[in-house]
C-alpha positions in Angstrom: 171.9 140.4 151.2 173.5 140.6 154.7 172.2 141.4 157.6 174.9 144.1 158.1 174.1 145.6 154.3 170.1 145.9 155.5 171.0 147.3 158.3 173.3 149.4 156.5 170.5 150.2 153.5 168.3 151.2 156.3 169.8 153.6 158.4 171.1 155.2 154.7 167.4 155.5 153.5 166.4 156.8 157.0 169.0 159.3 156.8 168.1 160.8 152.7 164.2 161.2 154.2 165.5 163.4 157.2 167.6 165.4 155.0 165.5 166.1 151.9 165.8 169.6 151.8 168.8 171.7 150.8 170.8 169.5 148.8 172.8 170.0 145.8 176.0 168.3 144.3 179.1 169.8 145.4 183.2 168.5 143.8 184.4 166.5 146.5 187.6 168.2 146.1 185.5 171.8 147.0 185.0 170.5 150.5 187.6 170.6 153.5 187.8 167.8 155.6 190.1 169.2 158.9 190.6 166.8 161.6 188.6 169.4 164.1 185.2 168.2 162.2 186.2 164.9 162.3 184.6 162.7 165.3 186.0 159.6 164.7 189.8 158.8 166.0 190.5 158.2 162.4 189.5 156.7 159.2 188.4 152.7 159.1 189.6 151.7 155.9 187.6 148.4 156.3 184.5 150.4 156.5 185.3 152.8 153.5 185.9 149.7 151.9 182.5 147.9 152.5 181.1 151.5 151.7 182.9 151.5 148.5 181.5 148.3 147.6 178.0 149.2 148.5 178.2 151.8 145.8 179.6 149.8 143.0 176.6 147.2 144.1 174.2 150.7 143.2 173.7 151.9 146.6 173.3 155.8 147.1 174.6 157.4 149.9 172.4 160.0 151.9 173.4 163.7 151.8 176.7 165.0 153.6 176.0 167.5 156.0 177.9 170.8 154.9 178.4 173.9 156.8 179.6 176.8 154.5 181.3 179.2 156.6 180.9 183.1 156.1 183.9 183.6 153.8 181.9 180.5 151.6 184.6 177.8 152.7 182.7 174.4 152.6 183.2 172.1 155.9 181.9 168.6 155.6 180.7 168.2 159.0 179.7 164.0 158.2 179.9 162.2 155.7 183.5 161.8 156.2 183.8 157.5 155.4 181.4 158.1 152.6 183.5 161.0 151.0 186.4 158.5 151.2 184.9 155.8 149.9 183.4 157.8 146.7 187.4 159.3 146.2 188.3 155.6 146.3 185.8 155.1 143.4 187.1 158.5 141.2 183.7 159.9 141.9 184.1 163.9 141.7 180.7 164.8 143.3 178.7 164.5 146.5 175.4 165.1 147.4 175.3 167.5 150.4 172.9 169.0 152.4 174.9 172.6 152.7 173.7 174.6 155.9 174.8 178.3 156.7 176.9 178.5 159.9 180.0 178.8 161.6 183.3 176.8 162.6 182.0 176.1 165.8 178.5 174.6 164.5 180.5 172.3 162.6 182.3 171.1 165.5 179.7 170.6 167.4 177.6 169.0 164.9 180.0 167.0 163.9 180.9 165.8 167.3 177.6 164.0 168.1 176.6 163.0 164.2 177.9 159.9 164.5 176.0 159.2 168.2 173.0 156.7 167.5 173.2 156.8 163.3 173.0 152.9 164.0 175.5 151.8 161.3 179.3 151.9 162.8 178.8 152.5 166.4 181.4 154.6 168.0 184.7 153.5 169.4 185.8 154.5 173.0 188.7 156.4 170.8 186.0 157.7 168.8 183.7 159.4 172.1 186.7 160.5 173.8 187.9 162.5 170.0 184.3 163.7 170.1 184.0 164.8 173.5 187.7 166.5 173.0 186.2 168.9 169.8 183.8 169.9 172.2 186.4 170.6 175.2 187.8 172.7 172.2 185.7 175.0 172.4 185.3 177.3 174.9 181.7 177.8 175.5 181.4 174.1 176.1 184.1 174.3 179.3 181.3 174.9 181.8 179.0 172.1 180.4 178.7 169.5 182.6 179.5 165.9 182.1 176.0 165.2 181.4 175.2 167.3 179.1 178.8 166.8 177.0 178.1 162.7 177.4 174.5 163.2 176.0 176.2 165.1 172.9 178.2 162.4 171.8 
């Protein structure tokens, strides 16, 4: 096994032990994907590739974080490589660990989920898209630098 898939396998089984509670299976088609909860400049195909190939190999993938929005809309929040790598394998479902909340709580989630997971370290295209959903919202204009660079 390589180093890279321990390391990978690791920070995965880390990851399902913090989020234990709440989850459920949900169609990946049910849940939106806007480029607002997205923190990375874009998708790495390379990586939804090695993903992809993790899970033929039998690898599960920890829990999604969800935020279902008032009006019951689903907004995957992370989990955004993994969701595309399970499409890429004609899976219909994944496992989600669905919180109550807002638009906003998405974003800012989202926005530093990606910040020390360990596995695909952030891009200086990915902290400056980060840092930029935060910017979007207004209560976060007065935040200092500080406190917006510890976020992401």
């Amino acid at each position: 096994m390589s180093a890279i898939k321990k390391h990978v396998l690791a920070n995965l089984e880390a990851t399902k032990a913090r989020l234990s509670e709440g989850r459920q299976w949900i169609g990946i088609k049910n849940l939106e994907a806007p480029d607002e909860v997205q923190p990375r400049a874009g998708i790495d195909k390379d990586w939804v590739s090695q993903l992809a190939t993790f899970r033929r190999e039998g690898s599960e993938f920890p829990p999604a974080r969800v935020y279902q929005l008032p009006a019951g809309r689903l907004i995957l929040a992370e989990g955004h490589h993994r969701r595309w790598a399970l499409l890429g394998e004609n899976e219909t479902d994944m496992l989600c660990e669905i919180v109550d909340g807002s638009m906003e709580e998405a974003i800012v989630y989202a926005s530093g989920s990606n910040k020390s997971n360990g596995v695909k370290p952030m891009s200086p295209k990915d902290v400056t898209k980060a840092i930029e959903m935060l910017f979007g919202l207004e209560k976060w204009w007065a935040k200092s630098h500080a406190v917006v660079a510890e976020k992401v």
